[in-house]
N, CA, C and O atoms as a MOPAC input file, in Angstrom:
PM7 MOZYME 1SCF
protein

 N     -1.34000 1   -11.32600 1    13.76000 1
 C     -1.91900 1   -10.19300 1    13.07700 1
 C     -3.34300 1   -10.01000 1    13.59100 1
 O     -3.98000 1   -11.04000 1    13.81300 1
 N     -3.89900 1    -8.88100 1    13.79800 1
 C     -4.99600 1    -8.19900 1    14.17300 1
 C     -5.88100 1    -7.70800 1    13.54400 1
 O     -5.38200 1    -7.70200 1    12.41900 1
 N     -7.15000 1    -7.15100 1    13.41800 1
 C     -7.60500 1    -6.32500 1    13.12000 1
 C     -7.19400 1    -5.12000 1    13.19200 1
 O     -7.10800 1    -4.47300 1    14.23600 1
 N     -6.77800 1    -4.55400 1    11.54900 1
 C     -6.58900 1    -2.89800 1    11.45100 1
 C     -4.73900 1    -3.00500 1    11.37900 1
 O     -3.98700 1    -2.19900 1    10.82900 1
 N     -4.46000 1    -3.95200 1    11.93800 1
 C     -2.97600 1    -4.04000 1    11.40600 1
 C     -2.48400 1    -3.76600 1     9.99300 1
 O     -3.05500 1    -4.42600 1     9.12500 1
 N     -1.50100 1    -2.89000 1     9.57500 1
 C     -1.74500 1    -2.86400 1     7.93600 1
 C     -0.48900 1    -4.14900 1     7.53400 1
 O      0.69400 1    -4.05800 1     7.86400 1
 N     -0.95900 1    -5.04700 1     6.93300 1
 C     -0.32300 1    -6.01600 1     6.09300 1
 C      0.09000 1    -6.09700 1     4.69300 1
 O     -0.41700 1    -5.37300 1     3.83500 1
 N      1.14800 1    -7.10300 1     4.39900 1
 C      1.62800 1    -7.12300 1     2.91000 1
 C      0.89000 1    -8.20300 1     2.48500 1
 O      1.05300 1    -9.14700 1     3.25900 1
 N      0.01100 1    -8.50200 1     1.40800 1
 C     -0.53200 1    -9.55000 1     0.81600 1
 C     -0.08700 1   -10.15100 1    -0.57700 1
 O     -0.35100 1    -9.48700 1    -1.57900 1
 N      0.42200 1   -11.08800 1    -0.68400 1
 C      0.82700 1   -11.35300 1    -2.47100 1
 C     -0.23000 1   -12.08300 1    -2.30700 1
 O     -0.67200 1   -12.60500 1    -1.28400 1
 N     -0.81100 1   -12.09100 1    -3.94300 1
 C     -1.88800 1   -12.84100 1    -4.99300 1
 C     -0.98200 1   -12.69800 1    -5.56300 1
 O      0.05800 1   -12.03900 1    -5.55000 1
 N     -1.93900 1   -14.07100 1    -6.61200 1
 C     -1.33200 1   -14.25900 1    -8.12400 1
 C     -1.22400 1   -13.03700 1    -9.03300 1
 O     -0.54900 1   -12.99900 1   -10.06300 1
 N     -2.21000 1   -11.71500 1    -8.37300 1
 C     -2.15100 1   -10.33900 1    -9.31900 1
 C     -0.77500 1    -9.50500 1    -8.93900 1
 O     -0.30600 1    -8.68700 1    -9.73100 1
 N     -0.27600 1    -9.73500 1    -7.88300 1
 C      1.01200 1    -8.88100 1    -7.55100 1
 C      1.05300 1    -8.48200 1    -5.96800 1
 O      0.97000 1    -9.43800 1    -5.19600 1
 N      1.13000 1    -7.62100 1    -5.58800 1
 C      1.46300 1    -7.52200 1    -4.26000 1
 C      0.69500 1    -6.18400 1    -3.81700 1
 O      0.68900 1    -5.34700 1    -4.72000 1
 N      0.02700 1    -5.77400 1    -2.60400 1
 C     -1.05400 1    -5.32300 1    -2.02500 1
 C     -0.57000 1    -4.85100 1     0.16400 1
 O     -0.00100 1    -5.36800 1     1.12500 1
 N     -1.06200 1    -4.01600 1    -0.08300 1
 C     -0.46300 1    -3.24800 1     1.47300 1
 C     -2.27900 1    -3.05300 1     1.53000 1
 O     -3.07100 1    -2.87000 1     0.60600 1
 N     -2.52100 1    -3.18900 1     3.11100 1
 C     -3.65900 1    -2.32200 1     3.60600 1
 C     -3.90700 1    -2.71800 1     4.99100 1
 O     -3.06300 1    -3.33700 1     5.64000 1
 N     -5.29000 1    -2.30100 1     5.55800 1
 C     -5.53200 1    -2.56200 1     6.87700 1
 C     -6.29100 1    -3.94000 1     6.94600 1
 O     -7.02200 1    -4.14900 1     5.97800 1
 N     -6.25900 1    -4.76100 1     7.75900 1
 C     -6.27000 1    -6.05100 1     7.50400 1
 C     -8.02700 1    -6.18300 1     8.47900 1
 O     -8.18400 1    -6.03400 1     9.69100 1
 N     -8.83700 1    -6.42100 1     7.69000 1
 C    -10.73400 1    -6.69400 1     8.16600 1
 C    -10.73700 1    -8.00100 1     8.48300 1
 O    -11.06500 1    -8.17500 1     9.65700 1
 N    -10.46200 1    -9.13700 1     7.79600 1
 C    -10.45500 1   -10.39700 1     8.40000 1
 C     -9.86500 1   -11.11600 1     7.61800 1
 O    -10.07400 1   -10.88000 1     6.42800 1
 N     -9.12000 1   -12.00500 1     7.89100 1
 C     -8.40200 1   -13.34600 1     7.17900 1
 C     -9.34300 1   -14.80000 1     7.28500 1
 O     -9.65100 1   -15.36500 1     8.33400 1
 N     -9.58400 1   -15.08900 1     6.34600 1
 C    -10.59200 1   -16.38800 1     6.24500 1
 C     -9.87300 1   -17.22500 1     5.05300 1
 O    -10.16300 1   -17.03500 1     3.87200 1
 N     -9.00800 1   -18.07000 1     5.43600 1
 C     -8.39500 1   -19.16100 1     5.28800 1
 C     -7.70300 1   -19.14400 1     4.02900 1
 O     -6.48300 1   -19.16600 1     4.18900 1
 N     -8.07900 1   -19.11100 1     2.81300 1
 C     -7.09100 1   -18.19100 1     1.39400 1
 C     -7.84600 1   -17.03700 1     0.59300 1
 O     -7.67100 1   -16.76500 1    -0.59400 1
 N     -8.91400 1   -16.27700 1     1.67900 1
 C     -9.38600 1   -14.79500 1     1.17800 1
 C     -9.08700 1   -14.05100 1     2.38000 1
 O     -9.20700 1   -14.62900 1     3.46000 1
 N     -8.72800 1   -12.88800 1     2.33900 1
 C     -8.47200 1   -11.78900 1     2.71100 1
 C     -9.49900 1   -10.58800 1     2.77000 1
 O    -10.30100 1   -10.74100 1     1.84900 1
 N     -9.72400 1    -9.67300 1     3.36300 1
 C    -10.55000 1    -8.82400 1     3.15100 1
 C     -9.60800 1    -7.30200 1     3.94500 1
 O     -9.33900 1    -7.26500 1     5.14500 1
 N     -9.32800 1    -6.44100 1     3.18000 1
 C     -8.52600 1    -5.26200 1     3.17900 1
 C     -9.19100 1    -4.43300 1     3.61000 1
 O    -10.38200 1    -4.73800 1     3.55800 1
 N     -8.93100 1    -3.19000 1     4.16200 1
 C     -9.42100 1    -1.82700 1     4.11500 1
 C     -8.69200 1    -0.78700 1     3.71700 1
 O     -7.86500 1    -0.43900 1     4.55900 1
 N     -8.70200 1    -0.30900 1     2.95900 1
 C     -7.70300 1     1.07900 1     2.00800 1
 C     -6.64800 1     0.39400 1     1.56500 1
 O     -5.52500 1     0.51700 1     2.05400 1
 N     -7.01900 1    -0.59900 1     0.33200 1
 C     -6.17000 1    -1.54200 1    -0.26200 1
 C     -5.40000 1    -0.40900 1    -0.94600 1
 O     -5.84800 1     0.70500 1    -1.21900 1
 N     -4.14000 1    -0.88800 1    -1.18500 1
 C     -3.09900 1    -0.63100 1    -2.64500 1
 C     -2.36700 1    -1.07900 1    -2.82500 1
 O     -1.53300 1    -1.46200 1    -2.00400 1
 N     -2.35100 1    -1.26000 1    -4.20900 1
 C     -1.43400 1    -2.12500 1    -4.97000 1
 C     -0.04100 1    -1.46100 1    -4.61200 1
 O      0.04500 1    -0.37400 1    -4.04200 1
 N      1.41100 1    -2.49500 1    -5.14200 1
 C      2.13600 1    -2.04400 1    -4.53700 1
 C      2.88100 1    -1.87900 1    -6.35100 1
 O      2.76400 1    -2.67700 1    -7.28100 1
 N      3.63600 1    -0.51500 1    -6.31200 1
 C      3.58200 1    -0.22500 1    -8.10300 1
 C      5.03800 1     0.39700 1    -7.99600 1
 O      5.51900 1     0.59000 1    -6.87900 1
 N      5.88600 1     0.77700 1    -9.38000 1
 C      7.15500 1     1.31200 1    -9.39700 1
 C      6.86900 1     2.66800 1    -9.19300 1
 O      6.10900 1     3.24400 1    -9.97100 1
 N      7.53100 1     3.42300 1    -7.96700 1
 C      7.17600 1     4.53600 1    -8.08100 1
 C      8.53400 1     5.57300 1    -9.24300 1
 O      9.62100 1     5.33600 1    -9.77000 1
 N      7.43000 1     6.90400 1    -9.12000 1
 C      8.20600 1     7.90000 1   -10.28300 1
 C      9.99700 1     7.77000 1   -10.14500 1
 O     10.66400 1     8.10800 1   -11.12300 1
 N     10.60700 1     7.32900 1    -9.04400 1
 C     12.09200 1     7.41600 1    -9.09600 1
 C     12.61600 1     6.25000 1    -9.22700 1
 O     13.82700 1     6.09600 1    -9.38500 1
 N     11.64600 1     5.14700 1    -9.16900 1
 C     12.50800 1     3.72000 1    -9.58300 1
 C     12.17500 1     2.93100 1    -8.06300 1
 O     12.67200 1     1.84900 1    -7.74900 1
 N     11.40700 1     3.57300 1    -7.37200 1
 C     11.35600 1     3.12800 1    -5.65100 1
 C     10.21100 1     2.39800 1    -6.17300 1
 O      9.75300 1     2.09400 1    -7.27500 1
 N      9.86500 1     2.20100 1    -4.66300 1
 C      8.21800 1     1.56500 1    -4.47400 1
 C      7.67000 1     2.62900 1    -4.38300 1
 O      8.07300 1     3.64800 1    -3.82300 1
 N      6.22300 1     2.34600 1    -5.22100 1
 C      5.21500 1     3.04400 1    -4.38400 1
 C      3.98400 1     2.75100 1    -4.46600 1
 O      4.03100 1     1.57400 1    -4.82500 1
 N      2.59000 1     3.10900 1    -4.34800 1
 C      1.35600 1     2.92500 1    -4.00800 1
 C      0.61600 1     3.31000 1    -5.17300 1
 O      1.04400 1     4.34500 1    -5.68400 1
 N     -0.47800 1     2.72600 1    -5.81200 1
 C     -1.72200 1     2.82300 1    -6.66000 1
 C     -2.65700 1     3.33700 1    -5.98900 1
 O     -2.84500 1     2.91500 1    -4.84800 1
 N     -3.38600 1     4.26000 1    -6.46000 1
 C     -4.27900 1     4.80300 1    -5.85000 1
 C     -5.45300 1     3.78700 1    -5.82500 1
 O     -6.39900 1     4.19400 1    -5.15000 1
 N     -5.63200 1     2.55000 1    -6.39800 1
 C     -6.08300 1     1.80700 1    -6.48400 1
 C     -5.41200 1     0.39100 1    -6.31300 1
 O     -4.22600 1     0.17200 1    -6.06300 1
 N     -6.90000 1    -0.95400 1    -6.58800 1
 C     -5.86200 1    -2.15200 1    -6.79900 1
 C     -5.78700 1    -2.48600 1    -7.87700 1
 O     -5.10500 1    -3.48600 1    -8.09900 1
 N     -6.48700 1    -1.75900 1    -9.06600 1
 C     -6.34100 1    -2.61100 1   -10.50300 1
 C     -6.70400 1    -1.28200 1   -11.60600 1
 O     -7.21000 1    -0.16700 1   -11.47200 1
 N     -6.38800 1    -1.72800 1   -12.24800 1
 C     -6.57400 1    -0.50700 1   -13.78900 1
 C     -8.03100 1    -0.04300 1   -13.84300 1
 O     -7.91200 1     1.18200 1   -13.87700 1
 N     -8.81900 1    -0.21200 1   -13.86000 1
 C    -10.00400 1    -0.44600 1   -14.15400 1
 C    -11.15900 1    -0.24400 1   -13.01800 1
 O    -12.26900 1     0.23400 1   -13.25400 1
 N    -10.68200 1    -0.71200 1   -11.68800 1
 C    -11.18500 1    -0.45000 1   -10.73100 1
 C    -11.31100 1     0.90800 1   -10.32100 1
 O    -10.84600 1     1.81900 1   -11.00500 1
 N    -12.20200 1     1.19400 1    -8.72200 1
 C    -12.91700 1     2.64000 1    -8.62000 1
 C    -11.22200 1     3.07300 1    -7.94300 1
 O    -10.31200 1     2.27900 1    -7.70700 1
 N    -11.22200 1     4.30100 1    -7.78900 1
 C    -10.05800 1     5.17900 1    -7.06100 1
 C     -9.96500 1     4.66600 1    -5.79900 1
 O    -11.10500 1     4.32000 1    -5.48800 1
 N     -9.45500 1     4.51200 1    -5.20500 1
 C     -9.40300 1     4.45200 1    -3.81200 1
 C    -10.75300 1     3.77300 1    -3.07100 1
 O    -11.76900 1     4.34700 1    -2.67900 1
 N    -10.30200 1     1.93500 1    -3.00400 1
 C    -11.35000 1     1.69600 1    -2.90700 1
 C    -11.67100 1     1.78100 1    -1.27100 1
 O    -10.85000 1     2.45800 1    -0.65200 1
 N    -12.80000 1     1.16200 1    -0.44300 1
 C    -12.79400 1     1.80400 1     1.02300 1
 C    -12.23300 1     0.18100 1     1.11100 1
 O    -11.08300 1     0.13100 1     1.54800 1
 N    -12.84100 1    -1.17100 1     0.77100 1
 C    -12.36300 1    -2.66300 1     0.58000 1
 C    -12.24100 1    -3.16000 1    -0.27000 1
 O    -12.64900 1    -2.77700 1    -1.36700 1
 N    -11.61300 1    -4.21800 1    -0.03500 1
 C    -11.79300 1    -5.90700 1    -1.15200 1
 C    -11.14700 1    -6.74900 1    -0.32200 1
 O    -10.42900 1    -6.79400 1     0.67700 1
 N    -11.79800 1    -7.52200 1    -1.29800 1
 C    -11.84800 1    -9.02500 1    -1.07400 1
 C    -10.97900 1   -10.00000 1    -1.24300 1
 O    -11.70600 1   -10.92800 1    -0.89100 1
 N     -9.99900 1   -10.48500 1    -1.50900 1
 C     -8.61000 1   -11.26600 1    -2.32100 1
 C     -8.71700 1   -12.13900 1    -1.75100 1
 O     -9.20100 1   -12.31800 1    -0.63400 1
 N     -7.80800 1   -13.49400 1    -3.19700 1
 C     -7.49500 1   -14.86300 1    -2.52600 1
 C     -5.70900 1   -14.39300 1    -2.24800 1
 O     -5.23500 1   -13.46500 1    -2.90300 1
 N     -5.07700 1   -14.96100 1    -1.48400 1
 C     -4.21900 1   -14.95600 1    -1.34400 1
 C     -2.74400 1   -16.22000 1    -1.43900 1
 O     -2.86300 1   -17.43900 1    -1.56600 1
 N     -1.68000 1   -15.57300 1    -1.34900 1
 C     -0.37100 1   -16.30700 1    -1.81000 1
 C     -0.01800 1   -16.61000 1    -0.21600 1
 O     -0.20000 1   -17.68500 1     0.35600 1
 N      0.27400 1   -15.96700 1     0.09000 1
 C      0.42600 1   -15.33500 1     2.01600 1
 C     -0.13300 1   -14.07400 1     2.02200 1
 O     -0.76600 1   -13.26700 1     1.34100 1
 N      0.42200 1   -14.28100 1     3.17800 1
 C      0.22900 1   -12.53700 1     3.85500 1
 C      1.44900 1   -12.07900 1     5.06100 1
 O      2.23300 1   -13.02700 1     5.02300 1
 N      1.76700 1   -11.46900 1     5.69500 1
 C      2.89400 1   -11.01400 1     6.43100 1
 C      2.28600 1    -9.56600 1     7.32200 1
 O      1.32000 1    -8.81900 1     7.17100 1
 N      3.31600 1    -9.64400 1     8.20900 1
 C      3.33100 1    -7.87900 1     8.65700 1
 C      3.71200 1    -6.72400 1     7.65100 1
 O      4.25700 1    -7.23000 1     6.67000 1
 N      3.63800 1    -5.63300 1     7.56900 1
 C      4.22900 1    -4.42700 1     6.53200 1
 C      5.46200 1    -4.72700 1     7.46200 1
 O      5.42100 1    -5.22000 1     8.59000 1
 N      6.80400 1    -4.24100 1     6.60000 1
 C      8.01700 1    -3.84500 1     7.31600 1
 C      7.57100 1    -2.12200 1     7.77100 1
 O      6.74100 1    -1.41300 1     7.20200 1
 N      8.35200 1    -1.80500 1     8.86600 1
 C      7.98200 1    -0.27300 1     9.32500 1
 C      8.39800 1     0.61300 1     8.30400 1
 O      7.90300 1     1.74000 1     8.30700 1
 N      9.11700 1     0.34400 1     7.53800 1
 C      9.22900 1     1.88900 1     6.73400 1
 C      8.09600 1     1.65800 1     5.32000 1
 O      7.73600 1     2.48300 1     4.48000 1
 N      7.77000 1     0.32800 1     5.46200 1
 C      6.76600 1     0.38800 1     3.96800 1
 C      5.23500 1     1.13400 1     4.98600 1
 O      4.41800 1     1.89000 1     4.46000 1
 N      5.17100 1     0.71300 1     6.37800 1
 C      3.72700 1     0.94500 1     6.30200 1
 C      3.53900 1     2.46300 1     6.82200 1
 O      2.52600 1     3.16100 1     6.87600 1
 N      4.84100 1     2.71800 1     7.17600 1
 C      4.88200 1     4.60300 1     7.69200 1
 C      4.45200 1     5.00100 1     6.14200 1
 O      3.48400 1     5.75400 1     6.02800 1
 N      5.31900 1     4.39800 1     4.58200 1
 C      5.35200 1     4.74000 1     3.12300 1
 C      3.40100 1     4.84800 1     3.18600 1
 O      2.74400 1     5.88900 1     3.20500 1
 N      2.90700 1     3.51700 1     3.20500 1
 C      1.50200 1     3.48800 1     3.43800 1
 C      0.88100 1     4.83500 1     4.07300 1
 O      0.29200 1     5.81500 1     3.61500 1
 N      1.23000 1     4.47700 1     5.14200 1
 C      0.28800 1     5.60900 1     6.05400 1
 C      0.11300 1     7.15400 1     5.76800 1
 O     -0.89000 1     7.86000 1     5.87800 1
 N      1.15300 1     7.40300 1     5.44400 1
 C      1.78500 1     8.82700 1     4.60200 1
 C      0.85600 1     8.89100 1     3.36500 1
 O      0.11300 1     9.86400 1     3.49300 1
 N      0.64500 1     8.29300 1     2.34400 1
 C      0.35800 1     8.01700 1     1.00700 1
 C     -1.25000 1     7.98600 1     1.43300 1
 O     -2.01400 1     8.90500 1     1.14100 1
 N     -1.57800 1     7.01900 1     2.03000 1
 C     -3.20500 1     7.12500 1     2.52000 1
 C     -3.92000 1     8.36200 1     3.20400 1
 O     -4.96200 1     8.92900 1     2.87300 1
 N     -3.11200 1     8.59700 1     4.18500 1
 C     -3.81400 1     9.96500 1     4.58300 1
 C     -3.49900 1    11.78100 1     4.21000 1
 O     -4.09500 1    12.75800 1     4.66400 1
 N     -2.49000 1    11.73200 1     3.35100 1
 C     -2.04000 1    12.46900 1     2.89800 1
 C     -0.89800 1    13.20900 1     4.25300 1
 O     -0.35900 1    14.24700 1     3.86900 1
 N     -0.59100 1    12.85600 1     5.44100 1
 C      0.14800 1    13.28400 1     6.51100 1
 C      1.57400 1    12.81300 1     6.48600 1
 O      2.01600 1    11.69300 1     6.23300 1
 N      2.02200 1    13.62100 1     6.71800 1
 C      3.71600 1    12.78600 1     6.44100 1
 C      4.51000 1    12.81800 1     7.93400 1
 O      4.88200 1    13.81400 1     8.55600 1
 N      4.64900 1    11.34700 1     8.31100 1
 C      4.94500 1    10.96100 1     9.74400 1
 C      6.51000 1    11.15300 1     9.98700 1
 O      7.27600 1    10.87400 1     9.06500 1
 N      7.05600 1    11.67100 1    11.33400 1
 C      8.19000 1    12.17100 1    11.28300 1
 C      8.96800 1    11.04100 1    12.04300 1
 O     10.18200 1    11.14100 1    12.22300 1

């Protein structure tokens, strides 16, 4: 995994998609984090945020982590779509 690669991250808070800033040993540091939430039809889908309470759409954070992984391709096209508002064909 790379810089800017978008990755799947589980924490103990639940599970997290974004562009990956640096991995430092069990913290993480994201760019255009989101949580990963039930979407309106029973699917997956994306929080405009990572937590209730937190700002909208944050630009980072910071997390300890469970692992981390690659996105599978249709979650991070789901991502990419959802983040930039463009829908990839």
């Amino acid at each position: 995994m790379k810089k800017n690669d978008v990755v799947s991250v589980i924490t103990l808070a639940g599970e997290f998609v974004g562009k990956l800033v640096e991995l430092d040993g069990s913290s993480i540091e994201l760019s255009d984090p989101r949580m990963v939430v039930q979407g309106p039809d029973g699917g997956m889908g994306f929080a405009k945020g990572i937590c209730s309470t937190g700002k909208l759409e944050p630009e980072s954070v910071v997390m300890n982590v469970v692992y981390v992984t690659p996105t599978a391709p249709e979650v991070e096209k789901g991502y990419r779509e959802f983040t930039s508002g463009i829908a990839l064909v």
